[in-house]
N, C-alpha and C positions, 0 to 999 in steps of 0.2 A: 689707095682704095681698091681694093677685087673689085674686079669688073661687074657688073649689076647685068644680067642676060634678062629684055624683057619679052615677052608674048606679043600673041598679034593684041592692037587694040589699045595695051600699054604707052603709057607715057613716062619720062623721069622729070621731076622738076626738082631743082634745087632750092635750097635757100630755111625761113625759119618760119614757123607759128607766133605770129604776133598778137591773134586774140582771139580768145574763145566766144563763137557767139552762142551756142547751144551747149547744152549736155556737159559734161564730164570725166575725167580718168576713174572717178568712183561709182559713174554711172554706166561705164562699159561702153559708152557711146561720148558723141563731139562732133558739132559742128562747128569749122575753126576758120578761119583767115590764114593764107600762106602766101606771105612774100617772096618773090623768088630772087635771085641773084640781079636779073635785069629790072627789079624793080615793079613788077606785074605783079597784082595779088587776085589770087585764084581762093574761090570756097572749096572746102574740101570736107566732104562726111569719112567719118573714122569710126571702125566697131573695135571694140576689145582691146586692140593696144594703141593706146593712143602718144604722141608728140609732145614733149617739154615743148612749153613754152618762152618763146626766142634762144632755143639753139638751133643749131644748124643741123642738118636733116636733105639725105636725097632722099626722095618721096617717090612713087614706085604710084601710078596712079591709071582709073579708067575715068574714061566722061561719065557722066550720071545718066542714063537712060529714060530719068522717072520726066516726067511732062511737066515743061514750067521749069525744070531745074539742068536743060541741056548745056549751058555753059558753067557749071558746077560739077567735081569731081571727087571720085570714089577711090577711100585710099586702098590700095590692094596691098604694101609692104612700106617699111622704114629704115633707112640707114643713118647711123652716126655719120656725118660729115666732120672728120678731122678737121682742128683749125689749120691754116698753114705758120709754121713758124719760122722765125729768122731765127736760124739756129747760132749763127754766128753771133747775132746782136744781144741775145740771151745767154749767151758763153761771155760777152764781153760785160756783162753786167756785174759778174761773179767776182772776175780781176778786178773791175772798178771799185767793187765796193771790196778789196782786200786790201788792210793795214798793210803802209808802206807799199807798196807798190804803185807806181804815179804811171802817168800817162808816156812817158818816154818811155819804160820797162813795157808799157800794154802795144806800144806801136812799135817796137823791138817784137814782139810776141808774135804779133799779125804778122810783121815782115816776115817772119823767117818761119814761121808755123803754120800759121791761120789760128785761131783760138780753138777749132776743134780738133788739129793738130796736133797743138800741143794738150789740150788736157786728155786726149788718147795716148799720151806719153805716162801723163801723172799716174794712168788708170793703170798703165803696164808699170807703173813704179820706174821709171826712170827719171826723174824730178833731181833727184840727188846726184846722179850721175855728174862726173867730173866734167865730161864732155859735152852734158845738155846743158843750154841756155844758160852762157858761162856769164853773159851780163847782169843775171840776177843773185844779189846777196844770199848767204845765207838765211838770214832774217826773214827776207823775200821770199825764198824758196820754203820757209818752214810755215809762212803765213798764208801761203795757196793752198800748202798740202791740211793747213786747220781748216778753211773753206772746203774745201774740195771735201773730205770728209763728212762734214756736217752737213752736205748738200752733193753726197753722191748719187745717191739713186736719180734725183732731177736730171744731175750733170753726166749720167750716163743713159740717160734715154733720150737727151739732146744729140748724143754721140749716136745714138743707134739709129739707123734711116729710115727703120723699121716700127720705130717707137710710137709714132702717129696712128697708125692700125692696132685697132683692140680684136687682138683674133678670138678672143671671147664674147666679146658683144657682139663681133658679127654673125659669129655662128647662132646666138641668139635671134639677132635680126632675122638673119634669113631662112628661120623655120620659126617667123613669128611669134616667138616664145620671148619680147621680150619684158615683160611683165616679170615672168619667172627670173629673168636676169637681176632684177630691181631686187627680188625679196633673198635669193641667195645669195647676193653679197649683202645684204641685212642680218641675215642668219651666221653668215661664214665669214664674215669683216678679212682673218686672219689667212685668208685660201688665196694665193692670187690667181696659179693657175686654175680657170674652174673644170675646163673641159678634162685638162690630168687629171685631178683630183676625181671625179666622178666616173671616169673612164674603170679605175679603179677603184673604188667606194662605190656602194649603190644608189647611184640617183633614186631611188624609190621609196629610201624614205624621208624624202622629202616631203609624202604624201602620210607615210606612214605614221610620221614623228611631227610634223610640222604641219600637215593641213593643208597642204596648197595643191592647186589644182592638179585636181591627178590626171583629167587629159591634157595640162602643160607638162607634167611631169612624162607623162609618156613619148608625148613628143622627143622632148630631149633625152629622157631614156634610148628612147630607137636608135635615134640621129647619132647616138655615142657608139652603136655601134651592139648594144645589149640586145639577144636576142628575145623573139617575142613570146617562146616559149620557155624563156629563163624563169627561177622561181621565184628569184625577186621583185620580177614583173607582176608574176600572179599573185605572190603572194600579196600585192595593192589593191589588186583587182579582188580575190580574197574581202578582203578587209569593207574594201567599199560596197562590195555585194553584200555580206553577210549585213551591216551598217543600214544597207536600203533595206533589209528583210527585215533586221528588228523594228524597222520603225511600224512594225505592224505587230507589235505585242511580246509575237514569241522569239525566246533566247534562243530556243533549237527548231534549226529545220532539215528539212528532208536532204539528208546529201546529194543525191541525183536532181536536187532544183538546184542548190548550189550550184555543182556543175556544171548545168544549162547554162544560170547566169551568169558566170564567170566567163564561160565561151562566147557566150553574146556578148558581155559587155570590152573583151579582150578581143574580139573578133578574130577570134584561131578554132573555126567550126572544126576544118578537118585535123584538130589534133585533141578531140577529145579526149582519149588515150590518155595523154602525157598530164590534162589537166586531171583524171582520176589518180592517177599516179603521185599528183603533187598535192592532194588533197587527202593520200594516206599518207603524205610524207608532213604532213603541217599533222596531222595526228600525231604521230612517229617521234615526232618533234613535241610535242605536247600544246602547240599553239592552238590546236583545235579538239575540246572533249567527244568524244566520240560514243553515240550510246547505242545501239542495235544501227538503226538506218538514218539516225538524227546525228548532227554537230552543232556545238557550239561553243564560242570563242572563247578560250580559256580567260581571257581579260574581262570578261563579261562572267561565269563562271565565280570569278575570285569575289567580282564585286556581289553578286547573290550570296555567297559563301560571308561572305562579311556583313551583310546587312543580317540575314538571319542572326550572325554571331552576337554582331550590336544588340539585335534587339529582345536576344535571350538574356543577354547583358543587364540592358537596362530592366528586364522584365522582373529580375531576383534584385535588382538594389534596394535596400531600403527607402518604404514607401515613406513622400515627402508629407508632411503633418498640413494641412490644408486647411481652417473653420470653415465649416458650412454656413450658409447663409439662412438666415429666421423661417420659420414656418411663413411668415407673414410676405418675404419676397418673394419666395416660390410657391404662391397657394396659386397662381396663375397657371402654374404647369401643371398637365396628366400627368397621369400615374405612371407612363413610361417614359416621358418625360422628366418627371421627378426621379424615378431610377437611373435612366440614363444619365443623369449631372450626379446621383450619389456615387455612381458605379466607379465616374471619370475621377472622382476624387480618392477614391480608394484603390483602383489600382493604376500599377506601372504604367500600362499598357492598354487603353482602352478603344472602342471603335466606336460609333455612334454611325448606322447609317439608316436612312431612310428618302424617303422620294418630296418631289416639291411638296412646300403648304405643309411639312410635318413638322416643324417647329426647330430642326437642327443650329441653325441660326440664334436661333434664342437660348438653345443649352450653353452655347459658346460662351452669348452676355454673361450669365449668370456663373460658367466659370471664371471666367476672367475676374468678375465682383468678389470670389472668392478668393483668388489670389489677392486682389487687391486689399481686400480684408485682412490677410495673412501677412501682410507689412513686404510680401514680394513684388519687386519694382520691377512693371512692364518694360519690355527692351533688355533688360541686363538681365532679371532671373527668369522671367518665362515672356515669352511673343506668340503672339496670333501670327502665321503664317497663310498664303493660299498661292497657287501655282499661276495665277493667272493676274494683271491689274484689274480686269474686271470684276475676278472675283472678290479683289482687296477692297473695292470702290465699294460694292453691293453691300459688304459687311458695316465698311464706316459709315454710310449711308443710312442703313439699317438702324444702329444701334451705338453710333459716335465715338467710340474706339477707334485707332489706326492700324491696322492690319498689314502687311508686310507680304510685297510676292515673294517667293524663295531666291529669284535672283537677286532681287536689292535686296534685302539680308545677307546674303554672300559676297553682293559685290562682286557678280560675274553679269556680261551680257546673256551666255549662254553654257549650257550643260557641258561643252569638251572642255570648259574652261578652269584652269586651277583656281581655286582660292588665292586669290592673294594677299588678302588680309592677313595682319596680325592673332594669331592663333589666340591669345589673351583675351581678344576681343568676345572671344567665346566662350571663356572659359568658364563663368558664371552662372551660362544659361541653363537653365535645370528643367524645364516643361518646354516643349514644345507641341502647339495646339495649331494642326496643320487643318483648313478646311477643304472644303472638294479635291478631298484627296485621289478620287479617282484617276483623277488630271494629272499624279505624279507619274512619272518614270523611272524604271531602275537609275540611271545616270545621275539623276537632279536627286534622289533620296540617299543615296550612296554619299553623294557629296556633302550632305548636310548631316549626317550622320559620322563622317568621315571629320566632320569640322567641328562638331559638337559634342566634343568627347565627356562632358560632365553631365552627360542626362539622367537623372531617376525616374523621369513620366513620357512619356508619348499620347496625345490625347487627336484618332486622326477619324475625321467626319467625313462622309461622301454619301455619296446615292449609287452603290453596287451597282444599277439598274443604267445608269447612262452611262456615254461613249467612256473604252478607256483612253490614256494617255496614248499621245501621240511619239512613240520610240519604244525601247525595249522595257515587256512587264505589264502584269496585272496586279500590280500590290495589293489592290483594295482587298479583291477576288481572293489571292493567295492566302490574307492575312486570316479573312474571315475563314477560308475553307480548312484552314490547319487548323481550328477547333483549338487554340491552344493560349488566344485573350479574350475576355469579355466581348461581348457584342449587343449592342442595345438595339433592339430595332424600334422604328418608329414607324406605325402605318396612320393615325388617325392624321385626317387632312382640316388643318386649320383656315384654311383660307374660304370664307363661304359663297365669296364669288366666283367661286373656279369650283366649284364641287363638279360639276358635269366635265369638263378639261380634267379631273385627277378620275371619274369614272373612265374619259378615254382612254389617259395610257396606263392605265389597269388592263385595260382589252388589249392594246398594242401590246404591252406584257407578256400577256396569258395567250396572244396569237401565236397558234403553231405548236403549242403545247398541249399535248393532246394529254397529258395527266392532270390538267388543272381543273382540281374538283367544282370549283365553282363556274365556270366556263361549260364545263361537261352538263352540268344540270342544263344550261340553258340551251345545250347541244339539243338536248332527250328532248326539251319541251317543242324544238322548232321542229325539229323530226317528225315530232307524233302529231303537231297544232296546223303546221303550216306545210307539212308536204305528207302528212297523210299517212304515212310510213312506220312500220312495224321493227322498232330498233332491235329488236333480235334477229328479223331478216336477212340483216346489212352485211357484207362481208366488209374486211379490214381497209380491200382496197377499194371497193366503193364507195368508204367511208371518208376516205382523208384524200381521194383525187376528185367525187362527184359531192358527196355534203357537205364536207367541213369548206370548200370554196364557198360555196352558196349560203351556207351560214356566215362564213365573216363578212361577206358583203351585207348580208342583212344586218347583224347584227351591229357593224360598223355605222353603217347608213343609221341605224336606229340611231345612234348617241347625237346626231346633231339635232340640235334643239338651238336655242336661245345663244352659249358660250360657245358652240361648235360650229361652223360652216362647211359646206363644200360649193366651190365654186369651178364648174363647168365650163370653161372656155373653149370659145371657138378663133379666134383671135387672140393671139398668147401676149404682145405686147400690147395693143390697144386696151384688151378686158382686162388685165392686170394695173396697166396705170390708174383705169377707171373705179376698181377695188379700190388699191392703194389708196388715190385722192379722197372717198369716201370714209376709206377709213382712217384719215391722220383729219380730216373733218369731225370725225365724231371722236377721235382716242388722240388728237393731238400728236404732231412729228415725231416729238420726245418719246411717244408711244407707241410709236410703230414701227414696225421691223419686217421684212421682206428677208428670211433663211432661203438657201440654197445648198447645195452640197458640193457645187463646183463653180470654179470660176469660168472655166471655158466653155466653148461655142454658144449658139444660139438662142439657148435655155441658162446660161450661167448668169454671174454675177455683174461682169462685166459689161454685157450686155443691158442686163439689167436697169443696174444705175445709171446707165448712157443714159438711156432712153424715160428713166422717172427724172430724172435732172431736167429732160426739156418738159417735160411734162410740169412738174414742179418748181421748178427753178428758173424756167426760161428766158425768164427777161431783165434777170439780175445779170451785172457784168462780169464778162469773164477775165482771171487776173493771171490766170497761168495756165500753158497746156502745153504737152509735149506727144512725141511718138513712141514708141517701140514698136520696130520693125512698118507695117503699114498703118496700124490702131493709134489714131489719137486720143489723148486725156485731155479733158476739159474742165477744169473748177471755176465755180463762178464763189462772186460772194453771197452769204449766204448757206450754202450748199453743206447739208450733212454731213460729218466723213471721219473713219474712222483712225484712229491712231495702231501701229503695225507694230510698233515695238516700244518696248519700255524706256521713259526716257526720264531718269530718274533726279537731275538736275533740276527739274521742272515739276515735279512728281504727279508723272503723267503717265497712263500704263499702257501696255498693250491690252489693245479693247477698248478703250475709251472713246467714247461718244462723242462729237465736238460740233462746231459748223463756224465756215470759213467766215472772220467778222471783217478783216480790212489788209491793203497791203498799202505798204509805204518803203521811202527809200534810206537807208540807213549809210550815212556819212564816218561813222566812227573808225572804222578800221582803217581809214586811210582813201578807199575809194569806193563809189557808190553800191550801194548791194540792193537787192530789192528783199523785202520783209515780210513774208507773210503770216498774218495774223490769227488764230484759230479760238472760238469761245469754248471754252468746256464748263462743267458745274461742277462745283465740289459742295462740302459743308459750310466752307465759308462764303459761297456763292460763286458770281463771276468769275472765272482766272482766264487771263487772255495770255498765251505762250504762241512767242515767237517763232518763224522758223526760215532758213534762207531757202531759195526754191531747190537747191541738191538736197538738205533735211527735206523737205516738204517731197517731194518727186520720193525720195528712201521709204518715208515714214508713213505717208497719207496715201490714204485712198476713199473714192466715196463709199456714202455709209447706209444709202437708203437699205442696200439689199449686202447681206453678208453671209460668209459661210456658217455651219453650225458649229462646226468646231470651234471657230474662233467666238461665237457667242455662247457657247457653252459655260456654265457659269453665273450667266447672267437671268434676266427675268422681265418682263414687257406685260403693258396693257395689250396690247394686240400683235399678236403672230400669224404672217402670212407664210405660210410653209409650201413653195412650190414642188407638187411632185408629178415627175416624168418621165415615161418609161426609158428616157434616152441617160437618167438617173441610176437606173433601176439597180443594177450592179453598187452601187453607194449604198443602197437604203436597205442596211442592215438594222434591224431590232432596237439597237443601242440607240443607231444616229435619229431616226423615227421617233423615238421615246424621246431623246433628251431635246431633239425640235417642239415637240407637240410640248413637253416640258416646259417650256421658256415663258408659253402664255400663261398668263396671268386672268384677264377675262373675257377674249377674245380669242379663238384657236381657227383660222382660214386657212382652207384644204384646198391647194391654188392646182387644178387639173385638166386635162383634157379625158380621162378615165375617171365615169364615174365607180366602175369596181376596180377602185385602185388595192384593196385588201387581196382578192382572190388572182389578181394578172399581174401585180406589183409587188407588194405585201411578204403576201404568203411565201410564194416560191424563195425568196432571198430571208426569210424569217427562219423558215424549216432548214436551210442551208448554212448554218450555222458554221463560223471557223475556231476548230479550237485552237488555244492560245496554249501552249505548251514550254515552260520555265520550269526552272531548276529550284526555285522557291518553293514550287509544289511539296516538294517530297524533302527539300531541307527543313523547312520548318513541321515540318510532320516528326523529323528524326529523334 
């Protein structure tokens, strides 16, 4: 073993992991038991790369610092501890067990060789030799050299002294990288030297091709010796920059931001230089399209280039023959209503979009009844799709169909993922009737598009008006704006208890839009009524920096009434519990929903549901709770909470609503596990889904208060919308709208600013970011 050099402070202990009492290697953390050679067992906390358990391991360790835990240790690094072998006694196993050869020939052997001796003889091929080992038979001699063969590589790493040291795992170990050790020999089974191989082969696309950590991959990049300003380097750094930029809409951005980020994120400030240099050369290369002072990645590129194609494709196919449904179903629907379901049925390609309360939902039933009418059978020739489980749940709910997120339909966890379904499986499907399509992203429509090669219809529903998808793309946006399918709008609002809620975000709409005729009338009347003022007086700029402020505060303040509140706090956790409890008293828990726009600090989510949990939940027992970093989680039973990812064994989505019902100990696997239990509701009522606490720690989290994003989709008796200036940078147009959205007949303005319109609002409303893709102008062509 190399010698292990440690710092002041450091410890080495030897020996194995004999039981995990916290955490996990999937959870990035571990609080474990370590036995050492003398029989002492010491706790050890471990982050990121953690210890098989019961192998041997030199341990690289500091004392723990934290109070209460001073005879508990922090692992700082990990070594493979070689087993020791008898190299002689495992040589001597080989003879033993070789035909004809008896124990007088094996002790003839030792005598005059040693057994590592002599098979260093067989290796150099002198076995046969006249003059070697003249006491063994021909026979003999021909049935070591068949062992010896069929058990070379063993029976020459026995011989090698050297063989015990994996100079590849260590080099792993000792720049902690070894995690990435585990998945490249996953990847590269066939490679044994790994450091050769990569030395020359670029380690970086490890990151590029495969997904793995790219600051492990850089690490061991370095450590090989690749410089920092090599292009291979960047071009990861590249990839992962541009990757963090689309998740914000646009496919092309500014080259000179690229730049920045890539320097930052590569940390090579003083060679800016070389990184513009390398960013005309990925142009050059054609890996990046380049338009005046915009790029963007040619792989992203193709896939816009192909979705257009697709869907100019499907748009000229022959229209599929569809019955409409009697006057007598659809005498329930308006008259744009009624257009909007005749439209979706005539042609290829249609859109349906409009805002809550306007019946989109209902044109869906009534196509689908149509299909079903048409003797086409749901799942094989046409599927309800929606990007989200909540949104699938809303729909069954709704209207008792089963709807389908685009992932479980694909049979992918997530968007970088191939299909790996049987392509047949698709081959049938002809309509796809995708809902809040806003939600989609280039990535996730590409693929479904890419996997659905027999479509004649596209039938896709959203609300233009709320947040887009979260990665690259504004499809909904693009689709309507290129003029070039159907589009049904729907404005009349159905819902008669939210009429005052669908006048709000009408106004959060038309905020900041200084063309909106109807808004504008109401400008002129508070102008002349309530501030006295001669509207031909006004210049431009004291129109939109000193009245239009002071009009949306009024005119804001005006809409609360009965469905609308604003709530004025002085005390941001105390008054907010106090809301809360009042209102899951009058709207019931199942009704009530606490949006945020962030998880973190002191105003986030996290905080949040700490704090409505003791409020709420207090004195039910708690059945699991863990750390990250100094923040404990605490679940009780009981307790709200929401589900984070799709888990489709169970068909349970992300977004789903639940509350912790029981935990128990589960004996089947062989040895005890703990169980926890979660209620959720469906159509059939009750479903109770299990989970072991590494799923439950993955998948759960509480659910009093949630982000919008993630409840986007969805819809409630009562919405409490915290807003804060320490927000203010979040609460764009979209997120505003699609929050106030959600309620149903309840809308709670949670604040410390009563003019959160003109000091919140406005300025990040008027600030608009454009979204800039390649859709734009392809589907114009």
């Amino acid at each position: 073993m190399k010698k292990i050099d440690l710092k002041d402070g450091e410890e080495l202990l030897s020996g194995k992991v004999i039981k995990v009492l916290k955490g996990s290697k999937d959870q990035g953390w571990a609080l474990f038991m370590f036995e050492t050679e003398t029989k002492e067992k010491k706790v050890v906390y471990a982050v990121k790369n953690i210890p098989d358990l019961y192998e041997t391991y030199n341990l690289v360790v500091t004392k723990s610092t934290k109070p209460g835990n001073q005879n508990n240790y922090v692992l700082v690094n990990f070594y493979s501890k070689p087993k020791e072998v008898d190299r002689e006694m495992e040589l001597y196993q080989y003879l033993k067990n070789t035909p004809k050869v008896g124990f007088v020939a094996i002790d003839k052997i030792k005598i005059g060789y040693t057994f590592k001796g002599f098979f260093k003889n067989v290796l150099e091929g002198k076995l046969f030799d006249n003059d070697f080992a003249i006491f063994l038979s021909l026979l003999q001699k021909e049935n070591i050299k068949l062992v010896f063969d069929e058990n070379k590589e063993k029976i020459i790493n026995l011989l090698d002294e050297t063989s015990e040291l994996n100079e590849d795992l260590f080099f792993f170990e000792i720049n902690k990288i070894q995690n990435l050790y585990i998945d490249i020999k996953r990847l590269f089974p066939e490679v044994k030297d790994v450091l050769s191989h990569f030395k020359t082969n670029n380690p970086y696309k490890l990151y590029n091709d495969f997904k793995l950590s790219l600051q492990d991959v850089d690490v061991f990049g370095l450590a090989l010796g690749w410089e920092k300003t090599s292009f291979e380097r960047l071009e990861a750094f590249m990839n992962s920059s541009m990757l963090k930029l689309e998740e914000n809409n646009s496919t092309y951005w500014d080259k000179e931001l690229l730049i920045l980020l890539i320097t930052k994120e590569a940390n090579i400030i003083e060679n800016k230089f070389i990184i513009s240099e390398f960013i005309e050369h990925m142009i050059n290369k054609n890996t990046l399209i380049s338009v005046e002072n915009l790029v963007c990645r040619k792989q992203m590129f193709d896939k816009e280039r192909m979705i257009t194609w697709w869907i100019n494709e499907i748009k000229d196919r022959k229209t599929l023959e569809i019955s409409k449904l009697s006057n007598s179903e659809i005498k329930y629907l308006s008259d744009r209503q009624r257009e909007a379901y005749y439209t979706s049925l005539s042609s290829n390609i249609n859109i349906i979009t409009g805002g809550p309360g306007t019946g989109k939902s209902n044109i869906i039933k009534h196509i689908y009844q149509s299909f079903i009418k048409s003797k086409y059978k749901y799942g094989k020739d046409f599927i309800v799709l929606t990007p989200t489980g909540r949104a699938s749940s809303n729909l069954i709910k709704k209207h008792g169909f089963i709807s389908k997120t685009i992932h479980s339909f694909l049979s992918i966890p997530n968007e970088d993922e191939r299909v790996t379904k049987d392509e047949d499986e698709f081959k049938d499907i002809k309509c796809l009737i995708i809902d809040e399509f806003s939600m989609v992203n280039i990535n996730i429509f590409y693929l479904l598009l890419s996997t659905c090669r027999n479509l004649s219809k596209i039938i896709l529903i959203g609300d233009v008006d709320q947040l887009p998808a979260i990665g690259p793309g504004n499809l909904l946006s693009d689709l309507i704006n290129s003029q070039k399918f159907p589009v049904s709008y729907l404005y009349e609002n159905f819902r008669s208890e939210s009429s005052e809620i669908i006048d709000y975000i009408h106004f959060i709409n038309s905020l900041g839009d200084f063309s909106n005729e109807i808004f504008n009338t109401k400008i002129y009347e508070f102008i002349s009524k309530n501030l006295k003022l001669n509207i031909n007086s006004l210049n431009k700029d004291d129109f939109k920096e000193k009245i239009y402020p002071k009009f949306s505060d009024y005119y804001g303040n005006s809409l609360k009434q009965k469905n609308i509140e604003m709530i004025i706090y002085s005390d941001f956790i105390k008054d907010l519990s106090e809301s809360f409890m009042k209102k899951v008293n009058k709207y019931g828990i199942d009704n009530t929903i606490i949006l945020c726009p962030t998880y973190r600090g002191y105003y986030g989510i996290d905080r949040i549901n700490r704090e409505i949990q003791n409020i709420y939940n207090k004195d039910s027992d708690i059945i699991h709770k863990y750390k990250i970093g100094e923040q404990e989680y605490q679940f009780r039973i009981n307790d709200k909470v929401i589900q984070l990812v799709n888990r489709y064994d169970d068909n349970i989505s992300n977004g789903d609503i639940g509350y912790i019902h029981s935990i128990s100990k589960d004996k089947s696997l062989g040895r005890e596990k703990d169980i926890i239990k979660v209620r959720y509701e469906d159509l059939s009522g009750e479903k109770i889904v299990s989970y072991t606490k590494e799923e439950f720690r993955n998948e759960i989290k509480l659910g009093y208060a949630v982000t919008i994003h993630k409840y986007q989709g969805s819809e409630i008796e009562c919405a409490m919308f915290i807003v804060h200036p320490d927000h203010s940078k979040m609460l764009s147009k979209k997120l505003v709208y699609t929050a106030a959205s959600r309620a149903i007949k309840k809308l709670v303005l949670f604040t410390k600013e009563e003019k959160i319109y003109s000091k919140i609002f406005l300025k990040e409303f008027t600030n608009t970011k454009e979204i800039i893709t390649n859709l734009e102008w392809m589907l114009k062509e």
